[in-house]
N, C-alpha and C positions, 0 to 999 in steps of 0.2 A: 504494500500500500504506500502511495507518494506519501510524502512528508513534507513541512514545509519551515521553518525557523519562524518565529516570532524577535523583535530585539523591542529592547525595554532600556530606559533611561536609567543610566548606572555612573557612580564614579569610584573611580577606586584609588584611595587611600592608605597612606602611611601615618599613624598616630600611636607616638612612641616610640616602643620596640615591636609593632604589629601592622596588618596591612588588612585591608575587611574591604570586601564589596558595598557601596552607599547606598540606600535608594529614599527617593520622597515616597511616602506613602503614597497618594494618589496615583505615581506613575508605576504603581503595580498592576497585573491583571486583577481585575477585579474579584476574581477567586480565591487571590492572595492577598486583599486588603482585612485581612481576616486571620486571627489564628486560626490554624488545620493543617491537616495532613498537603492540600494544596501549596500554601506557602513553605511547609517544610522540602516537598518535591520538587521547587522552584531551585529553594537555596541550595541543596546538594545540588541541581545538576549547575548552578552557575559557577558552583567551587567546582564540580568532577567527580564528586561523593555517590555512594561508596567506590571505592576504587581497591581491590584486591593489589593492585601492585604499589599503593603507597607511592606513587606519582605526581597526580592530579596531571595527568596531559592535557586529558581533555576537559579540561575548567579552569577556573580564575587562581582556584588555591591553587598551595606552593609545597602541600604535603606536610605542612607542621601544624601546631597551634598555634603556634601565633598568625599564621596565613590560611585559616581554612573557618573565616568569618564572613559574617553579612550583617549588614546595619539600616534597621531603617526608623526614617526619621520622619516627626509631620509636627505640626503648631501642636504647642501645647492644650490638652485640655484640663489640665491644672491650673489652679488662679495662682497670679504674680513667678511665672515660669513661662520661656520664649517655647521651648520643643520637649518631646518625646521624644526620646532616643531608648528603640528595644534591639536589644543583643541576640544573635542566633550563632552560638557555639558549634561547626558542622565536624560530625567525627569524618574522620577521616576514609574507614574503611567498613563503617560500620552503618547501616541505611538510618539514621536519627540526626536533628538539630536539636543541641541542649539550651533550653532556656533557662537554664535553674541559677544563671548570675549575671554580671556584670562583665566587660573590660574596660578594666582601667586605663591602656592605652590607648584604646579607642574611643575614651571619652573626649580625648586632645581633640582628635580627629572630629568628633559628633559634635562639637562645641565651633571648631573653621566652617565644615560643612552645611553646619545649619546657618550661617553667613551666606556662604556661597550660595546656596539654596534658596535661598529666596525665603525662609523660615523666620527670621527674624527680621520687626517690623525697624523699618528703617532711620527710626526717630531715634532709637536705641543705638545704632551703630556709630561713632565721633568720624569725621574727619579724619583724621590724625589721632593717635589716642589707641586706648583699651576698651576691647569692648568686653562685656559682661554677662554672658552670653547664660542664660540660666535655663538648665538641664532638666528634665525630670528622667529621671532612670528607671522606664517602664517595666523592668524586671524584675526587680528590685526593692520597686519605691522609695528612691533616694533622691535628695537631690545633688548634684554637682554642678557646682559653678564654674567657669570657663574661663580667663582674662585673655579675649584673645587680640593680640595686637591687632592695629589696622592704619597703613599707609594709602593717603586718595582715595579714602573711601572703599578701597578692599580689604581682605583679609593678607597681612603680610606674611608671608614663608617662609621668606629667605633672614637667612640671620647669621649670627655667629654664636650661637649655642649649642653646645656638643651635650652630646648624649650618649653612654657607652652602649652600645651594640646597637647604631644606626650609623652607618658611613660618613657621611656628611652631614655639615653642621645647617641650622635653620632658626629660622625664630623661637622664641622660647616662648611658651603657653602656659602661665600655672593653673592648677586645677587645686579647688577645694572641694575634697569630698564632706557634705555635712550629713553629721550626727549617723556616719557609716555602720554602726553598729545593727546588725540584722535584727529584727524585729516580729518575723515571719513566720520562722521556723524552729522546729526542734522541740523538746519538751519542754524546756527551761524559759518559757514564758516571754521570750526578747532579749534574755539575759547574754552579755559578749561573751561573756563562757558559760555558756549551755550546759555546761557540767558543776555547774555553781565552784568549782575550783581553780586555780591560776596555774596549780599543775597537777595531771592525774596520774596516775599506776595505768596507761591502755596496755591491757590483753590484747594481743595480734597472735592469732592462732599461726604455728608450727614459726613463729617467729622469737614470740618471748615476751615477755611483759617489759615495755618504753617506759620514760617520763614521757608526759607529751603535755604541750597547753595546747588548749582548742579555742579558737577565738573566733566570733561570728563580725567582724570589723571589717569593711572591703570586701571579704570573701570568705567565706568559709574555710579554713585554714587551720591545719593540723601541724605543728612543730613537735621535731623530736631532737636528738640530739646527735651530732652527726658522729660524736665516736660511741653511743650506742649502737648503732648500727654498720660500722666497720669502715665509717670516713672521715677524713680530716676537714672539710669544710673548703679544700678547695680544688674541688673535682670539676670538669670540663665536661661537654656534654657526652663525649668518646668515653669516658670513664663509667659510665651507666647505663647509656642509650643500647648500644652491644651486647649487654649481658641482662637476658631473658631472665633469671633465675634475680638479679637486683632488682627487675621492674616485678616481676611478681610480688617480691618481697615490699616492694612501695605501698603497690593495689590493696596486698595484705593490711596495712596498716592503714591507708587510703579509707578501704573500709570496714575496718574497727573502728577509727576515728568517726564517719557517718554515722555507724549506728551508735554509739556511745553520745556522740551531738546528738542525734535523735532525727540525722535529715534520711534518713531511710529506718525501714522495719526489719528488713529482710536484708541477706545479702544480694540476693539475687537484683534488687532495684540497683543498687550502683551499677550494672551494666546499663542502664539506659540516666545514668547522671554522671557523667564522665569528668563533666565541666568542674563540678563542686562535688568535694573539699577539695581545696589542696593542699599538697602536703610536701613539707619544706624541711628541712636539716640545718640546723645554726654553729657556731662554733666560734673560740674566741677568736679575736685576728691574728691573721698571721700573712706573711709574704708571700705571691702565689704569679704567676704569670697568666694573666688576661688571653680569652681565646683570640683578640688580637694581636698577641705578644705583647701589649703591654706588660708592664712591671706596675703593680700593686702593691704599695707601702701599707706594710703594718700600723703604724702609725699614724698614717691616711683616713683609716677607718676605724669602728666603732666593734663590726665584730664581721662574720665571714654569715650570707645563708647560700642556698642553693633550693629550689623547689621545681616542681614537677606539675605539666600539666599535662592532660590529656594521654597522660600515660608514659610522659617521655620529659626527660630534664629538659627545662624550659632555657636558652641559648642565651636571656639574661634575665629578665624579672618584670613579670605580670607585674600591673599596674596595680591591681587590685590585692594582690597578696603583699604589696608591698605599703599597704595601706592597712594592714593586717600586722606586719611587721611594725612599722612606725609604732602603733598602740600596742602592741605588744610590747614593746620596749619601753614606753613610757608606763607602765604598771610594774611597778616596785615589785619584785619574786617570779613574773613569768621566765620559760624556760630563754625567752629571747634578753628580756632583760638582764638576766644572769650573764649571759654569754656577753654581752654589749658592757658587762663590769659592774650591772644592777644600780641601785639607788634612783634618785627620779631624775628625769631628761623629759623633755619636750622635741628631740628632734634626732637622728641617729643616721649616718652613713655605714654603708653597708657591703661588703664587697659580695659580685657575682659574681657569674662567669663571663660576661662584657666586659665588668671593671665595677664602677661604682654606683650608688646611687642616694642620695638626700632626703631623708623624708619625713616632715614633722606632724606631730599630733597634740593634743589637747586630751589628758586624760582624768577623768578628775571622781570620787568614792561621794555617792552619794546613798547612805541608809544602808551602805552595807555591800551597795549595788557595784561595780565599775561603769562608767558612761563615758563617749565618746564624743565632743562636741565639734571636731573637724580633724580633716586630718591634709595636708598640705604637699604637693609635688610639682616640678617643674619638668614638664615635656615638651613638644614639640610636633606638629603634623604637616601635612603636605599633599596635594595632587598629586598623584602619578599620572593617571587617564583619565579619563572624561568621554562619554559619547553613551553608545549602547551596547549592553549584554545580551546575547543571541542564545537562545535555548532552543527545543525541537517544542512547537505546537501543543504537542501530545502531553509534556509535562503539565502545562495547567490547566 
C-alpha cells in the first residue's frame, strides 16, 4: 500500500548538556494535541524509537538520553506564567515515552524557545535586557523561571559562557527552579525524603544493603556512595557503560530506591518509568581527568558525583539531578552533604565526567519538615534547525 510523509513544524535544540525535538502545541496533528498512545507514536518515530540497534538512523535522536527527547510547548494556562512546557522522555529501544519528570536542560532551551515561538507576549520581552520568561512544568507542576538574554529584540545565543560537556561556548541563561521539591508522589505525603530520613539502610536484593539519601528535589534521585559500590567517584562513561553486570547492578538499586520512595508498587513498573529515579554515586574530591582531557583540580571542587540515566552513565549531568544534588548538599547529614565536607552551604561545585558544575539552593527545616525554596543554575541553549519533521502518515 502507497504511503505518503506528512512534515510538521519542528525545531531542534541544544539546552544545556541535551538536545530535544521542539514543537508548538497547535502545530501538532490534531490526534496528538492530546495525551495518548497517538502522541507517544509521533514522538518515537520522530526520535527513531524503538530501534533494536541503538542507533537512531532513522530519526532525530542521537541514541542517548540526553538526545532521544521531545518538547512541546503552548501559552500558558496557568495565571501569572508565559508557557507550558511538557517533557517526553523517549527510550530508546524500548516502544514507551516517559513522562514521569522533568529536564533540567531543556528547560534553558523551553524558556529561548518559547521566545522564539511566538509564546511569549511581547510587552514582556526588553529591547536589550533579560527577559523573564516564566515556565510552568507540565509534568511536574513546577515552576521555573528562565532569565533569558535578549539582543534587538531577539533571543541572544551567542556568548562566551562555557559549559563542560557542550563544545562551544554561548550565552548564558540562568534558571531558577522554584520550590523543586516533589509534591506528587510517593507515600510520604510531599515530603523531599519520602522516606522521612536524610539517610536510609536500602536493601538492593543480590546486591547488599547501601547508605542511600533519597530526595524528591529536581528529580527523583537516589545517592549512594561511590566506594560502596566498588568506585572512586571519578569514572568516565567507558568505565560503566560496557559492563552489563554494573548496569544491572545500578537498575538493582535504581529500583529499591522506587519502591522504598514509594514511586512504584511493584518491580515490574520500573520497566515502563525508566526516566525516574535516578540514581547517582558521590564521593569526596579528588583529581581526575575530564572526558575532554581536561585536568580537574581537587580543590576546584566541592566533592566528585557521577549519575545514570536511562540506564547508562549520563556523559555529564542532568539538569534536574543536579538540582537534587544542590539540596542535597545544603541539608546538614545527607549522604551528598557528607561527601561535599557537611555542615551548611547554600551553593556546591561538583565535578562530573564533562568537568564541572555550580549549583545553589535554599534549604531551610521547617516543623521538623526539610523544604526547598529555589534552587539556582547557569546554562545555556541554542538552535540547531529549524523547519519540519517528516514522519510516515500512518503514524498519526
Amino acid at each position: 500500500m502507497a504511503q505518503h510523509q506528512i512534515k510538521i513544524p519542528a525545531t531542534y535544540m541544544r539546552g544545556g548538556t541535551s538536545k530535544g525535538v521542539f514543537f508548538r502545541l497547535q502545530d501538532l496533528p490534531e490526534s496528538c494535541q492530546k495525551a495518548g498512545p497517538a502522541r507517544d507514536q509521533l514522538f518515537m518515530r520522530v526520535i527513531g524509537s524503538p530501534d533494536p540497534y541503538a542507533k537512531h538512523i532513522d530519526g532525530m535522536g542521537g541514541a542517548t538520553s540526553s538526545t532521544s527527547k521531545c518538547v512541546i510547548l503552548s501559552k500558558s494556562q496557568q495565571p501569572h506564567h508565559d508557557v507550558d512546557y511538557l517533557y517526553g522522555q523517549v527510550s530508546i529501544d524500548k516502544a514507551f515515552v516517559d513522562w514521569s519528570g522533568n529536564c533540567g536542560n531543556l528547560s534553558t532551551a523551553a524558556g529561548a524557545f518559547a521566545i522564539h515561538a511566538g509564546l511569549v507576549d511581547k510587552s514582556r520581552i526588553p529591547e536589550n535586557g533579560l527577559c523573564k520568561v516564566r515556565i510552568w512544568q507540565a509534568n511536574i507542576h513546577k515552576t521555573i523561571i528562565a532569565h533569558v538574554p535578549i539582543r534587538d529584540g531577539q533571543v541572544q545565543e551567542l556568548g562566551d559562557f562555557e559549559l563542560d560537556g557542550v563544545t562551544f561556548p554561548a550565552a548564558e541563561i540562568v534558571l531558577e527552579f522554584l520550590d523543586p521539591a516533589d509534591e506528587g508522589e510517593g507515600d510520604a505525603g510531599g515530603s523531599m525524603f519520602p522516606t522521612g530520613n536524610l539517610i536510609d539502610d536500602l536493601e538492593v536484593p543480590n546486591v547488599g544493603t547501601l547508605k542511600a539519601t533519597m530526595i524528591t528535589a529536581g528529580i527523583p534521585t537516589v545517592f549512594v556512595n561511590a566506594e560502596d559500590i566498588g568506585y572512586t567517584g571519578t569514572e568516565l562513561q567507558e568505565a560503566i557503560n560496557g559492563d552489563a553486570q554494573a548496569l544491572a547492578k545500578f537498575e538493582a538499586i535504581r529500583v529499591a530506591g522506587a519502591l522504598r520512595m514509594g514511586l512504584i508498587k511493584t518491580p515490574q513498573e520500573a520497566l515502563t518509568r525508566q526516566h525516574t529515579p535516578k540514581i547517582a554515586f558521590v564521593a569526596k574530591a579528588k583529581d581526575y581527568i575530564a572526558s575532554s582531557g581536561k585536568e580537574v583540580i581537587s580543590n576546584d571542587i566541592d566533592l566528585l558525583v557521577r549519575a545514570l540515566s536511562m540506564g547508562k552513565l549520563h556523559h555529564a549531568m542532568m539538569g534536574t539531578a543536579a538540582v537534587a544534588i544542590g539540596t542535597a548538599a545544603a541539608v546538614s547529614g545527607t549522604l551528598v552533604n557528607l561527601a561535599a565536607g557537611g555542615g551548611e552551604r547554600q551553593a556546591v561545585r561538583f565535578g562530573h565526567p564533562s568537568g564541572t558544575l555550580r549549583v545553589g539552593a535554599e534549604a531551610k527545616q521547617v516543623n521538623s519538615e526539610w523544604t526547598v525554596t529555589k534552587a539556582i543554575m547557569s546554562r545555556s541553549a541554542r538552535i540547531i534547525m529549524e523547519g519540519w519533521v517528516r514522519v510516515p502518515a500512518s503514524v498519526v
